[in-house]
Kinemage of the C-alpha trace (Angstrom):
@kinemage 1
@onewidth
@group {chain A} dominant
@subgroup {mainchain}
@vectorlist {calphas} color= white
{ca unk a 1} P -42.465 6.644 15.622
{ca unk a 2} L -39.663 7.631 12.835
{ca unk a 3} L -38.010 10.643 13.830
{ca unk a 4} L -38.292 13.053 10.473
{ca unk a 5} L -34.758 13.534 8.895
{ca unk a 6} L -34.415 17.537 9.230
{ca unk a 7} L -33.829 16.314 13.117
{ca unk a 8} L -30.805 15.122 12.304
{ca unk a 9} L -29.356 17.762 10.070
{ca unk a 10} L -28.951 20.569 12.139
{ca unk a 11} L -26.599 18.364 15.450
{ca unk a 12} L -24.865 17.275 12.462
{ca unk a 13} L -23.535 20.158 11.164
{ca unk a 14} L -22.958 21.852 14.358
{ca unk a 15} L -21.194 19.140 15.700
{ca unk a 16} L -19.428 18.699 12.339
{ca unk a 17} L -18.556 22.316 12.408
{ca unk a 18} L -17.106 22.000 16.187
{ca unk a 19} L -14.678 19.447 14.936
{ca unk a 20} L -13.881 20.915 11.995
{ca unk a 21} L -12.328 24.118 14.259
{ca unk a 22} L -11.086 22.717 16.889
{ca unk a 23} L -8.702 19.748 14.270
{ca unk a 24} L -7.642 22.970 12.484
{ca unk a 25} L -6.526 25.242 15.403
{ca unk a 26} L -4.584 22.249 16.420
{ca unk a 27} L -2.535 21.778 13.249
{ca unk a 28} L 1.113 23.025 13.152
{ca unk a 29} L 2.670 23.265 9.848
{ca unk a 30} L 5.893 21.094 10.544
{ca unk a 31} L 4.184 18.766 12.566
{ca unk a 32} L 1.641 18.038 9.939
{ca unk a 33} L 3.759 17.170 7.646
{ca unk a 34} L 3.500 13.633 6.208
{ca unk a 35} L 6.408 11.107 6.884
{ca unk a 36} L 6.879 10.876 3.354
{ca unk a 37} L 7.208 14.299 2.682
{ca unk a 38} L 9.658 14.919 6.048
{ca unk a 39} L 11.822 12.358 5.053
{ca unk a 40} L 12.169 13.858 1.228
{ca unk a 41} L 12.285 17.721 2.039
{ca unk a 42} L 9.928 17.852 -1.172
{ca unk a 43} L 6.352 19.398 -0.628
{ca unk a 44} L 3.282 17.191 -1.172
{ca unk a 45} L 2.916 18.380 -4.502
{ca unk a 46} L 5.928 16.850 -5.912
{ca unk a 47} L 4.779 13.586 -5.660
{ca unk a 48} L 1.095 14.345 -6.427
{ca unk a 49} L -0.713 16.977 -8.260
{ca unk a 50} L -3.769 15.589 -8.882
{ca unk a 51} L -4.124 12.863 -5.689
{ca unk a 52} L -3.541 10.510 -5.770
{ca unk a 53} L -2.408 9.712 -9.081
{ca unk a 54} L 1.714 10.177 -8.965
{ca unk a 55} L 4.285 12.533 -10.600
{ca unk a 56} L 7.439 10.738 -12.220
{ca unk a 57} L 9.256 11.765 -9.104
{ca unk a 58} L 6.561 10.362 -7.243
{ca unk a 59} L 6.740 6.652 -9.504
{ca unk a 60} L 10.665 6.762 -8.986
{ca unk a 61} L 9.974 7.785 -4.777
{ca unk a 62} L 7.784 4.468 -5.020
{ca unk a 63} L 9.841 2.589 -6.961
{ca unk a 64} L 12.724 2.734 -4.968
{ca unk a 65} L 10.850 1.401 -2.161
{ca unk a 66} L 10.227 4.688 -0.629
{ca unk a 67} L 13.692 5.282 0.453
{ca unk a 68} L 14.644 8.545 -1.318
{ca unk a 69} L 16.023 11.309 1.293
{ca unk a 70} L 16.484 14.921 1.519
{ca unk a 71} L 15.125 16.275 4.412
{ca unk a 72} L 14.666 14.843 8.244
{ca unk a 73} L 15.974 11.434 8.287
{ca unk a 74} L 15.943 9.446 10.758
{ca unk a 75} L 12.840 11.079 11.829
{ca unk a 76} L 13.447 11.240 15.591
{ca unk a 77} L 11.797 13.781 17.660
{ca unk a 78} L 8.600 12.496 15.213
{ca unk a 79} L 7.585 9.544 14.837
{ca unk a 80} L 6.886 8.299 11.010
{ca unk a 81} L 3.073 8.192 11.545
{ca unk a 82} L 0.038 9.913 10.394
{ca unk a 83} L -3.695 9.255 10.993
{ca unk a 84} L -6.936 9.611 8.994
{ca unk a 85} L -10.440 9.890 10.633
{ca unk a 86} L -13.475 9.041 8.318
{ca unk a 87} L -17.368 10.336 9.217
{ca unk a 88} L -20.235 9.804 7.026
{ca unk a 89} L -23.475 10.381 7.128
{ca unk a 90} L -26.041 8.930 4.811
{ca unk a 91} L -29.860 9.231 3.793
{ca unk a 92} L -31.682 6.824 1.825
{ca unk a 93} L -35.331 7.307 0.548
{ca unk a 94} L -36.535 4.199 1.048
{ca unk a 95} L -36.744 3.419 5.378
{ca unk a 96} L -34.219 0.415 5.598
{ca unk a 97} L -35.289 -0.272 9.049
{ca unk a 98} L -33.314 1.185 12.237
{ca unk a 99} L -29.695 0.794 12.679
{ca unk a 100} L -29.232 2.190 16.134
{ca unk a 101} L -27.748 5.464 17.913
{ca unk a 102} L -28.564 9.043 18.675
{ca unk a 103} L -28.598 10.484 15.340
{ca unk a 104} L -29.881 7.530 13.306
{ca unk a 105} L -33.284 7.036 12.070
{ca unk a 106} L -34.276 4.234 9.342
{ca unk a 107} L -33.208 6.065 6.622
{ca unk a 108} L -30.674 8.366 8.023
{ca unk a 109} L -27.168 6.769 9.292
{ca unk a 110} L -24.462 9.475 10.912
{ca unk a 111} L -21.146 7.849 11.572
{ca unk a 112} L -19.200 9.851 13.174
{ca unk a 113} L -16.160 7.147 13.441
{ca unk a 114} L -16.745 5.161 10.367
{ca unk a 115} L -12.825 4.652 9.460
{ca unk a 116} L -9.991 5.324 11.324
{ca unk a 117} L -6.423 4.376 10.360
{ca unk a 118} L -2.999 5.099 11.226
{ca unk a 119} L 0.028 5.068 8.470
{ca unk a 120} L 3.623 4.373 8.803
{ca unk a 121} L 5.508 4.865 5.967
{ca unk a 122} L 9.411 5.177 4.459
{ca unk a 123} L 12.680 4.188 5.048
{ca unk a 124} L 13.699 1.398 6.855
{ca unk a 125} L 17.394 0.701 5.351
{ca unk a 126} L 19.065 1.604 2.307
{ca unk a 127} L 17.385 -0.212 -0.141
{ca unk a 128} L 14.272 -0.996 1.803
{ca unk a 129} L 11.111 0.564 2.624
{ca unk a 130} L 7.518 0.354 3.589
{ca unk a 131} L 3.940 1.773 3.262
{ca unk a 132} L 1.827 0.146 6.408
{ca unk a 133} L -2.174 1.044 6.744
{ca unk a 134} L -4.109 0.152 10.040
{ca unk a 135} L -7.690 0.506 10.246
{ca unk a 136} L -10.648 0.399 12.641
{ca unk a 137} L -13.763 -0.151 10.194
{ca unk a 138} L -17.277 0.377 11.678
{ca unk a 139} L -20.261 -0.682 10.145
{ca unk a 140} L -23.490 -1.892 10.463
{ca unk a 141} L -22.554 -5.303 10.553
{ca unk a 142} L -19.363 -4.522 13.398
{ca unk a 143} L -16.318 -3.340 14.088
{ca unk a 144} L -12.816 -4.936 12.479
{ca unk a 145} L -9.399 -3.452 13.168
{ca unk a 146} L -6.315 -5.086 11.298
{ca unk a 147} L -3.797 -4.548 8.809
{ca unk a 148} L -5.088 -2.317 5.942
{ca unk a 149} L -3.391 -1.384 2.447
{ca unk a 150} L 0.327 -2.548 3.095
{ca unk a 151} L 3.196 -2.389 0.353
{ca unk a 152} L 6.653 -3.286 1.328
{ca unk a 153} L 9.944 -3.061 -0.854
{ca unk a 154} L 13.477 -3.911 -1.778
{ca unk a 155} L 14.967 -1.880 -4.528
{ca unk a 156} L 17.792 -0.981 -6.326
{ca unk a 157} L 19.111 0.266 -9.331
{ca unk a 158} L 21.207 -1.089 -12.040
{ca unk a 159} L 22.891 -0.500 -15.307
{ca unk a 160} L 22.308 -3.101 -18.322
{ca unk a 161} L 23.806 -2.376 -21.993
{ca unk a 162} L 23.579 1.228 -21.362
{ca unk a 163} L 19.986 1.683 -19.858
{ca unk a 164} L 19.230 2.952 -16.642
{ca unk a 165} L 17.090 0.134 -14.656
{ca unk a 166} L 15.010 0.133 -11.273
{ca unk a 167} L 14.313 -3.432 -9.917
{ca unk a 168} L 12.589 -4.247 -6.976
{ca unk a 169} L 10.939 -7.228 -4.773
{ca unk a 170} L 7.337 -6.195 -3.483
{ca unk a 171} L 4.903 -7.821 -0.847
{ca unk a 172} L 1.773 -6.322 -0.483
{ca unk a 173} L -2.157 -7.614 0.708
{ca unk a 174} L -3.806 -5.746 -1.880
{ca unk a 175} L -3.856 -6.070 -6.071
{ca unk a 176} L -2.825 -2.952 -7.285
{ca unk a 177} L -1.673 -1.162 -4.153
{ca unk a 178} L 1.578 -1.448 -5.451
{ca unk a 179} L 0.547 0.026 -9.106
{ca unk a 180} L 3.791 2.704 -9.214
{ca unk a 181} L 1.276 5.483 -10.962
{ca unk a 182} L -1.426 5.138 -8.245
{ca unk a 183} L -4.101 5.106 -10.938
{ca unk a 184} L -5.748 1.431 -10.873
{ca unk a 185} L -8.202 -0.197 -8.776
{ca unk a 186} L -6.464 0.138 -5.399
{ca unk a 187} L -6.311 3.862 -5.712
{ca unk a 188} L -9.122 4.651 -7.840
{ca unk a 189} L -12.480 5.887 -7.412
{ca unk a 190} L -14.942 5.457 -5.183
{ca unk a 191} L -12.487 6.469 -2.828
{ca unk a 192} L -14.742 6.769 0.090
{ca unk a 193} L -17.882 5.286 0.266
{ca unk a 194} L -20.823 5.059 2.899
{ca unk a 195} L -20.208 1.864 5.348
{ca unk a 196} L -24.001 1.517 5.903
{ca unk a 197} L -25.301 2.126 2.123
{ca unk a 198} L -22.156 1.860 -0.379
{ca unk a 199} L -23.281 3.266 -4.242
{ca unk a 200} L -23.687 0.421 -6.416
{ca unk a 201} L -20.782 0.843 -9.431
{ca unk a 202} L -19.727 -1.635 -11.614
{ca unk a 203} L -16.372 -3.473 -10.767
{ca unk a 204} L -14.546 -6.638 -11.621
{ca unk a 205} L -13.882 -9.095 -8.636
{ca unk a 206} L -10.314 -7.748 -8.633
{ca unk a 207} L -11.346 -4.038 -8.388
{ca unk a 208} L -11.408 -4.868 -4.320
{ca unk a 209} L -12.975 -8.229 -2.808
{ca unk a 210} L -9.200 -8.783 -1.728
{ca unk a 211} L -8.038 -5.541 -0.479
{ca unk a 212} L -8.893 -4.001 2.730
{ca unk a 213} L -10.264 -5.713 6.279
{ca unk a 214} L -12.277 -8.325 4.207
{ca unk a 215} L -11.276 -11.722 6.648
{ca unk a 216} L -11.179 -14.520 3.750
{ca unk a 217} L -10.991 -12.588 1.069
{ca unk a 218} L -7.738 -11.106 1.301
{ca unk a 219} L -4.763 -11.604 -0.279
{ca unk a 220} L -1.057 -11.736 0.308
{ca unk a 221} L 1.235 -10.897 -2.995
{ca unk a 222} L 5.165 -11.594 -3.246
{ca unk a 223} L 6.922 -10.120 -6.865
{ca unk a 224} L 9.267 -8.452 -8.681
{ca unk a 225} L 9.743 -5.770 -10.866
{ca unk a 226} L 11.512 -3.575 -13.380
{ca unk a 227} L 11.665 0.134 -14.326
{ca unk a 228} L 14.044 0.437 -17.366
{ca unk a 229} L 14.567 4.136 -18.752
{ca unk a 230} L 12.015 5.887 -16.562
{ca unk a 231} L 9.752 4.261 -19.995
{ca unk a 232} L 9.349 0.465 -19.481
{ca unk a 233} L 8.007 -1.284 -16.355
{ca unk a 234} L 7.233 -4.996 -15.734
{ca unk a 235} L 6.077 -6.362 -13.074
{ca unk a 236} L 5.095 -10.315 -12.173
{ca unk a 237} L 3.284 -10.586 -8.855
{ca unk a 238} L 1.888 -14.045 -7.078
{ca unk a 239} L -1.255 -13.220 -5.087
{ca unk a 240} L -2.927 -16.298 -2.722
{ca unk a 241} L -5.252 -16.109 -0.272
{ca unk a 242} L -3.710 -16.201 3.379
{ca unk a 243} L -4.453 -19.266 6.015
{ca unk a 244} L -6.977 -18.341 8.898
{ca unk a 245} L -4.088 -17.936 11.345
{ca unk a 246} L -2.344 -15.313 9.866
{ca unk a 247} L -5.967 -13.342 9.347
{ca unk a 248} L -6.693 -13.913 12.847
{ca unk a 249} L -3.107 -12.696 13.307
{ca unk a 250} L -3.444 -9.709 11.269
{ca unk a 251} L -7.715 -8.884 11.874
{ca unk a 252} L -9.700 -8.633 14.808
């Protein structure tokens, strides 16, 4: 017999609630700091007032392939990581069938560890510098851990007939991660969505398929770019799929 979906509600919250207060009590204000932020001495807000769409100091921070000091650097006694936890829960009208554990039903899904991921991200030497995503994705059809949004850079700056120039070499495994404004598809909404029931939206085949812990569909991107008066950017990037060594290399 279907359990009725009030059962579910009240555990949730509670246990919701528990986690809530016990990941706040825990939090330190220096050591929850992002690395980015550390390594700058600038508050979050510089880079982003409206996340995560970037500031022009946060474009030139990017730019320069996220090598821009001013505060703790190198980073030592912390380490340059961070982590994100994801839980969802999701209710459906229509009974779907059962998908397994305590709190689901047919048409009520709680998961409590649907994404988790762990960032390192900055300086590496003068002119280069990284932003590295790992996740472990849960879903109904499994589990997949491997390397998530990823943009690494070279950069430098230049003068030519008088104008200020930013140039750069970029790899990254997503379209668009690398988009210096944080404003297209990469970064754009839905940002979260449920892993058992995702909300249908329209979308172009590039607004995803080959980001994320997707096996064959991923990409792999080597390019350049320029930045010329803090006005002008260009960009040319090669995107191909990878071989199934390197996936197996890079998701599990």
């Amino acid at each position: 017999m279907r359990s009725p979906p009030g059962r579910f509600v009240a555990p949730l919250a509670l246990l919701l609630a528990l986690v809530a207060g016990v990941v706040c009590a825990a939090i330190e204000p220096a050591a929850a700091l992002p690395s980015f932020a550390r390594q700058t001495g600038q508050p979050c807000a510089t880079c982003h007032t409206a996340f995560p769409q970037l500031t022009p100091y946060g474009r030139r921070f990017k730019l320069m392939g996220y090598t821009t000091t001013g505060g703790q650097y190198p980073f030592p006694p912390y380490l340059p990581l961070a982590f994100m936890l994801q839980s969802g829960f999701t209710h459906t009208n229509a009974d779907l069938g059962p998908q397994g554990g305590a709190f689901n039903s047919s048409n009520n899904w709680t998961d409590l560890a649907q994404q988790a991921s762990v960032f390192w991200g900055g300086k590496v030497t003068d002119h280069l510098g990284a932003f590295v995503q790992s996740t472990l994705s849960y879903d109904a059809g499994g589990t997949v851990f491997g390397l998530d949004n990823t943009d690494i850079r070279y950069a430098d700056t230049a003068s030519l007939a008088g104008h200020d120039v930013i140039w750069g070499l970029d790899v990254n495994n997503n379209p668009t991660v690398q988009d210096p404004w944080n404003t297209t598809s990469a970064w754009s909404w839905p940002f979260i969505a449920s892993a058992f029931q995702p909300a249908p939206y329209a979308a172009t085949l590039f607004d995803g398929p080959f980001g994320g812990l997707l096996g064959p569909n991923n990409a792999v991107s080597a390019g350049g770019y320029v930045f010329v008066d803090d006005s002008y950017y260009a960009e040319l990037s090669l995107y191909k799929t990878p071989s199934y060594s390197l996936l197996n290399l890079l998701v599990g």
